[in-house]
Structure formats: structure tokens, C-alpha cells
BALOBA-1460 file (C-alpha; in Angstrom, 3 decimals):
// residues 157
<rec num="1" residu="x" x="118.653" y="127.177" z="92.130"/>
<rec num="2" residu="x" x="121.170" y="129.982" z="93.433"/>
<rec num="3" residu="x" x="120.934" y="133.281" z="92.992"/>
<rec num="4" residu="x" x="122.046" y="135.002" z="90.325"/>
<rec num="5" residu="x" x="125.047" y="137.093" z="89.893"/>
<rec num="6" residu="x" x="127.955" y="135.065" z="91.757"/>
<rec num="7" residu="x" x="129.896" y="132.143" z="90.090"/>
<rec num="8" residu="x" x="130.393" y="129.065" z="92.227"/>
<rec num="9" residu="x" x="133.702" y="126.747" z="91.967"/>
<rec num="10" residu="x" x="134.129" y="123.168" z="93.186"/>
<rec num="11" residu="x" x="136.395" y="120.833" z="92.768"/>
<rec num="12" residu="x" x="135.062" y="117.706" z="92.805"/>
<rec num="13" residu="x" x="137.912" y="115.607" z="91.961"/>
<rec num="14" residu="x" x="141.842" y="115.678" z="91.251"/>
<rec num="15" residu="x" x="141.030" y="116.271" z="87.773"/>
<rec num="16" residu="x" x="137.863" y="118.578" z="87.709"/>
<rec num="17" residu="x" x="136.736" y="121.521" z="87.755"/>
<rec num="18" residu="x" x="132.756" y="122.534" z="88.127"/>
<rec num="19" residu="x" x="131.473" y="125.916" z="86.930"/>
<rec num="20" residu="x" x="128.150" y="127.357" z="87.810"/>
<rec num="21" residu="x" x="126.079" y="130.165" z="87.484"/>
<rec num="22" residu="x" x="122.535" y="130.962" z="87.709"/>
<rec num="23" residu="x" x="121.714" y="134.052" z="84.570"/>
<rec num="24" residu="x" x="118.665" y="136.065" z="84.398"/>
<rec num="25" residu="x" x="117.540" y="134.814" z="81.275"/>
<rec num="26" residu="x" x="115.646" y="132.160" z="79.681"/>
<rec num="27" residu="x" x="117.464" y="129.027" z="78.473"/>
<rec num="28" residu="x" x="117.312" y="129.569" z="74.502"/>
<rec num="29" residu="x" x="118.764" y="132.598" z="74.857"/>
<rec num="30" residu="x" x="121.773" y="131.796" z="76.669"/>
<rec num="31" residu="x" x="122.078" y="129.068" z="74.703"/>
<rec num="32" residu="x" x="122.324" y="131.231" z="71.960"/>
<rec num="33" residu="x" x="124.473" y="133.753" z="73.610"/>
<rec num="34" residu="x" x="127.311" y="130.049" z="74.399"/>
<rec num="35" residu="x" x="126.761" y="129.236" z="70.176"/>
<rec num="36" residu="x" x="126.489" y="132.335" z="68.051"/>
<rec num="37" residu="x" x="129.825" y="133.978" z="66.998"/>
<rec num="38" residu="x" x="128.066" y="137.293" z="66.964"/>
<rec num="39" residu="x" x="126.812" y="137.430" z="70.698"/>
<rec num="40" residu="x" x="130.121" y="135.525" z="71.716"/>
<rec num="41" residu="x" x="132.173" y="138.016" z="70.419"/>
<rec num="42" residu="x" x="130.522" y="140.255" z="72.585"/>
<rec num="43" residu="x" x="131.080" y="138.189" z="76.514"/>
<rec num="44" residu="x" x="133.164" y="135.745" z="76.537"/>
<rec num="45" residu="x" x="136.937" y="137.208" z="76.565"/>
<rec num="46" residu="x" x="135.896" y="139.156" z="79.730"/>
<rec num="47" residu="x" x="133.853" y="141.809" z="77.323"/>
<rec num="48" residu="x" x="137.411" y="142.193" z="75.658"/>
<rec num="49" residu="x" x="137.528" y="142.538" z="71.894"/>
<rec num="50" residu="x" x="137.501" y="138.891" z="70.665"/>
<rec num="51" residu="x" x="137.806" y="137.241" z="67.092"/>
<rec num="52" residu="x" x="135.662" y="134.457" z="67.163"/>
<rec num="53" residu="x" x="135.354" y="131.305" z="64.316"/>
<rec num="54" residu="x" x="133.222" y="128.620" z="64.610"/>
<rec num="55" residu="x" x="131.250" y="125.890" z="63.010"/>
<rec num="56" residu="x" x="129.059" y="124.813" z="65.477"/>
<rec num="57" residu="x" x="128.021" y="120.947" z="64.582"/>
<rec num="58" residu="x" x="129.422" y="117.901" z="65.913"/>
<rec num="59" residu="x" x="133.423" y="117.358" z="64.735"/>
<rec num="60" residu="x" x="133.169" y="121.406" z="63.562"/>
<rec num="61" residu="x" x="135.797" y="123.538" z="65.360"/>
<rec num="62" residu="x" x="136.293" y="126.610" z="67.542"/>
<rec num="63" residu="x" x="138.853" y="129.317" z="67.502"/>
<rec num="64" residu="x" x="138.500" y="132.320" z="69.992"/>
<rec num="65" residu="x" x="141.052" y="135.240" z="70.370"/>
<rec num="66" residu="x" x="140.770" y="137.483" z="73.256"/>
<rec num="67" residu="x" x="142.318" y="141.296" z="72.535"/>
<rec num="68" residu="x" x="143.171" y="141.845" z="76.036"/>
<rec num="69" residu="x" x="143.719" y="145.306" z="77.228"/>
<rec num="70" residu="x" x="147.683" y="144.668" z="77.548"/>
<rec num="71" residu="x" x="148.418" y="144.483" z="74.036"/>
<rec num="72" residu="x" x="148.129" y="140.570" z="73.963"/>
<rec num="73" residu="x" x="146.361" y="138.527" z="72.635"/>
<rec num="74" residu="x" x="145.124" y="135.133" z="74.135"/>
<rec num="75" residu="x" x="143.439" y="132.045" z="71.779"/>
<rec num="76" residu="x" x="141.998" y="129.269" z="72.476"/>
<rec num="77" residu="x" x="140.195" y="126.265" z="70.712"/>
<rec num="78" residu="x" x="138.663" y="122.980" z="70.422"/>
<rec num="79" residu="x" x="136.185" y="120.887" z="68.594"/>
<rec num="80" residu="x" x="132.729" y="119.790" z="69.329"/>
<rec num="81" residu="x" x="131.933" y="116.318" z="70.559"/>
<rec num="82" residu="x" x="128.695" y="116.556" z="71.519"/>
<rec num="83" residu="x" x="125.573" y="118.674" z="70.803"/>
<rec num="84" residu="x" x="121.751" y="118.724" z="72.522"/>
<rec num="85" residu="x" x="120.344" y="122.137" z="71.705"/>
<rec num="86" residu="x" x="119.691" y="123.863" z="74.194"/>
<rec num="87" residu="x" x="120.569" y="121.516" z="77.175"/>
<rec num="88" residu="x" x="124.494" y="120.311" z="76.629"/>
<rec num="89" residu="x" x="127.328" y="121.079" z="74.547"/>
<rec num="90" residu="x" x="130.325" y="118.649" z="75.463"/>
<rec num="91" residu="x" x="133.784" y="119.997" z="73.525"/>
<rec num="92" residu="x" x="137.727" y="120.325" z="73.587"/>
<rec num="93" residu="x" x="139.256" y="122.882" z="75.576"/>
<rec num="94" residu="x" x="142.691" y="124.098" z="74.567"/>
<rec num="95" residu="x" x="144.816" y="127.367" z="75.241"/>
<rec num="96" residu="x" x="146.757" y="127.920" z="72.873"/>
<rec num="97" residu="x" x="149.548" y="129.525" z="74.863"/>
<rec num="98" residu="x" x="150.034" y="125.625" z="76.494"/>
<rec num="99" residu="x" x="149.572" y="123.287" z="73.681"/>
<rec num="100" residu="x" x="148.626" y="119.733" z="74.016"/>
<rec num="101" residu="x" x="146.796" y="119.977" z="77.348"/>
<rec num="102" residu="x" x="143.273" y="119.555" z="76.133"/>
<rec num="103" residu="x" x="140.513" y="119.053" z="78.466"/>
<rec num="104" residu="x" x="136.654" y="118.374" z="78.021"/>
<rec num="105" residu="x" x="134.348" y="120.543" z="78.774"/>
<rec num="106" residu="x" x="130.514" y="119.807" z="79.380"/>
<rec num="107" residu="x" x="128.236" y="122.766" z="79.371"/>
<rec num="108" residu="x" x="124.631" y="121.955" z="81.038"/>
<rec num="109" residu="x" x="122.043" y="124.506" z="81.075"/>
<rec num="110" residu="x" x="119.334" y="124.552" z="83.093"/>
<rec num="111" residu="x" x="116.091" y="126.380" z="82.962"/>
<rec num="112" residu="x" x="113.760" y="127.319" z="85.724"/>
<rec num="113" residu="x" x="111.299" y="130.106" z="86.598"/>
<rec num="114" residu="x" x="113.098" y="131.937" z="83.651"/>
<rec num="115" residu="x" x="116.488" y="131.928" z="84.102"/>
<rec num="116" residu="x" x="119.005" y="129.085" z="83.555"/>
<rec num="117" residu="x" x="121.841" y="127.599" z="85.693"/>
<rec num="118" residu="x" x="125.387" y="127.295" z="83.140"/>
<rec num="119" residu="x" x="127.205" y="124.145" z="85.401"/>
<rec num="120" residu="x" x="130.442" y="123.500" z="83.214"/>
<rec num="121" residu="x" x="132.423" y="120.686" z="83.861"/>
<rec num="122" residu="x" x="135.859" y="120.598" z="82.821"/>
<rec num="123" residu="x" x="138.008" y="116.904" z="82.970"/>
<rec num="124" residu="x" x="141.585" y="117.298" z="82.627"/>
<rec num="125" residu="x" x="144.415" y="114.411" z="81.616"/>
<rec num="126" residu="x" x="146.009" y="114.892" z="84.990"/>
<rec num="127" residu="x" x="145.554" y="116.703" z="88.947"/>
<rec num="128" residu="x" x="148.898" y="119.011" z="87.666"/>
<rec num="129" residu="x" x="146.850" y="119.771" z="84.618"/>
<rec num="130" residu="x" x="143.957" y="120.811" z="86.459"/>
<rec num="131" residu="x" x="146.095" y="122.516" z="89.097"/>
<rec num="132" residu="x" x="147.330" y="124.125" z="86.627"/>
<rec num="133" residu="x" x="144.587" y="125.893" z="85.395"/>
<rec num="134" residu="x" x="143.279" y="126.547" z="88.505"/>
<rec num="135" residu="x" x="146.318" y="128.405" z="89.265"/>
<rec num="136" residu="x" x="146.313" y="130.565" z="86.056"/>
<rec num="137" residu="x" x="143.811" y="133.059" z="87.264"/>
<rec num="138" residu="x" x="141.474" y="130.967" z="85.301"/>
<rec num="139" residu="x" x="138.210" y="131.808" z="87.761"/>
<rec num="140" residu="x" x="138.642" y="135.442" z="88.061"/>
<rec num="141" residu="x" x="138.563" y="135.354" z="83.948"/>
<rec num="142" residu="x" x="135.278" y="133.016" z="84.011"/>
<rec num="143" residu="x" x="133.862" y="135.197" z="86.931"/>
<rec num="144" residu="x" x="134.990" y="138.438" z="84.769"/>
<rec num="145" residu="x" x="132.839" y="136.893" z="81.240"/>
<rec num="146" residu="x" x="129.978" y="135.548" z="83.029"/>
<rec num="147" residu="x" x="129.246" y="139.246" z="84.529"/>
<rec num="148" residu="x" x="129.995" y="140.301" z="81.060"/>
<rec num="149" residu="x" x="127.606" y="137.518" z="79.732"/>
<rec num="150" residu="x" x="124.923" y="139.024" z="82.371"/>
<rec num="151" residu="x" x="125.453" y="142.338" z="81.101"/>
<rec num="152" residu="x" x="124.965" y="141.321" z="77.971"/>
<rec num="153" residu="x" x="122.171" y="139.262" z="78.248"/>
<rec num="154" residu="x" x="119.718" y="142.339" z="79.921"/>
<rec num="155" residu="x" x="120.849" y="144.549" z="76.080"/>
<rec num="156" residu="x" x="119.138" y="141.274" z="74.496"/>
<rec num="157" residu="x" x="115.305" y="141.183" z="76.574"/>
């Protein structure tokens, strides 16, 4: 595995992008930290306020609005395609602010010695799609949540 605490970008392809990063934490609990609205709320928009709905089952929906320090607000959603508590969660990935460029996401996690490697894998339509979102500043805000998920995780042990 890699150590913990730095978040690793590849991509692989003209239309991907690969997440990962290693958390100090067992698997079921950041598991439950991805699927519960209550510790969501709490990481992912960067640690910013965030309104979060969901109905986590196969064909339920998301809805996440990060409260961003500026005065906006940022939402995004999707739907889930796929569920295998706790080792993959394959869903839609939309920001609002560009609608109709959806991607698919795949979430792995995987647990050893205690702590669990995230490796998200994001498909896009097209390469200006996923050049796109590269170019949004879209790593420094999953770099920025997945410290905030670390912080987090260390109020839950």
C-alpha cells in the first residue's frame, strides 16, 4: 500500500481519471464515512458546510451542496449503479454548474493492516470532458476533502 496522507493522480487514459488514497482507518468505517449523510456532511465539500440527500440503494439518488467560503454554493449529483458493501460503489457523477456531462465513478476500497486504500475511477464521455475536469481545480478539491476525510476519521476511533 502507500502511505497515508498524500493523494495520488493518474491518468490512465484519454478519458480517466484514477484517485487514490491510503486512510488510517479500517474499511467499514470509511465505508461508512463515503455512505452516511451524517458523516458526509461533515468531509466531503473540503470540510465546507454541505447539504447532503441521499438514498443510498441501487437506482436511489444523490444530491450534495457545498457552502463554500465565497458565498457560493456548488451541487452536485448522480445516481447509484452499483453497490458491494463495503468494497465498491459504482455511480453518476454530475456538477451541476455543467449539466449533461455525467461521468462514472467507481469507488474501491481496500483494507489492509487496518487502514484502507479509496482508488476512484472516474470514465468520462470524452478526453475534453475529462480535460476538463482536470483543469477545474478538481484535485486540489479531492486532495482538500480527503485531508478533511482523515481528519475526520481520527474524531470517529
Amino acid at each position: 500500500m502507500n502511505p497515508t496522507g498524500d493523494l495520488t493522480v493518474a491518468l490512465p487514459t484519454d478519458r480517466e481519471v484514477v484517485l487514490t488514497r491510503v486512510l488510517d482507518a479500517p474499511r467499514d468505517m470509511v465505508w461508512a464515512a463515503h455512505t452516511d449523510p451524517a458523516h458526509l456532511a461533515r468531509w466531503w465539500g473540503r470540510g465546507n458546510p454541505l447539504d447532503v440527500e441521499i438514498d443510498f440503494r441501487v437506482g436511489g439518488r444523490y444530491r450534495f451542496v457545498e457552502h463554500a467560503p465565497d458565498g457560493n454554493a456548488y451541487a452536485f449529483r448522480g445516481e447509484f449503479l452499483e453497490i458491494a458493501a463495503p468494497e465498491r460503489i459504482v455511480q453518476t457523477f454530475e456538477f451541476e454548474g455543467a449539466p449533461g456531462h455525467v461521468a462514472v465513478e467507481t469507488l474501491v476500497f481496500t483494507e489492509q493492516d487496518g487502514r484502507t486504500m479509496v482508488t476512484g475511477t472516474t470514465r468520462f464521455d470524452t478526453a475534453a470532458e475529462r480535460d476538463a475536469m482536470v483543469g477545474s481545480g478538481m484535485e486540489e478539491g479531492a486532495r482538500q476533502s480527503y485531508r478533511a476525510l482523515e481528519e475526520y476519521l481520527v474524531t470517529l476511533v
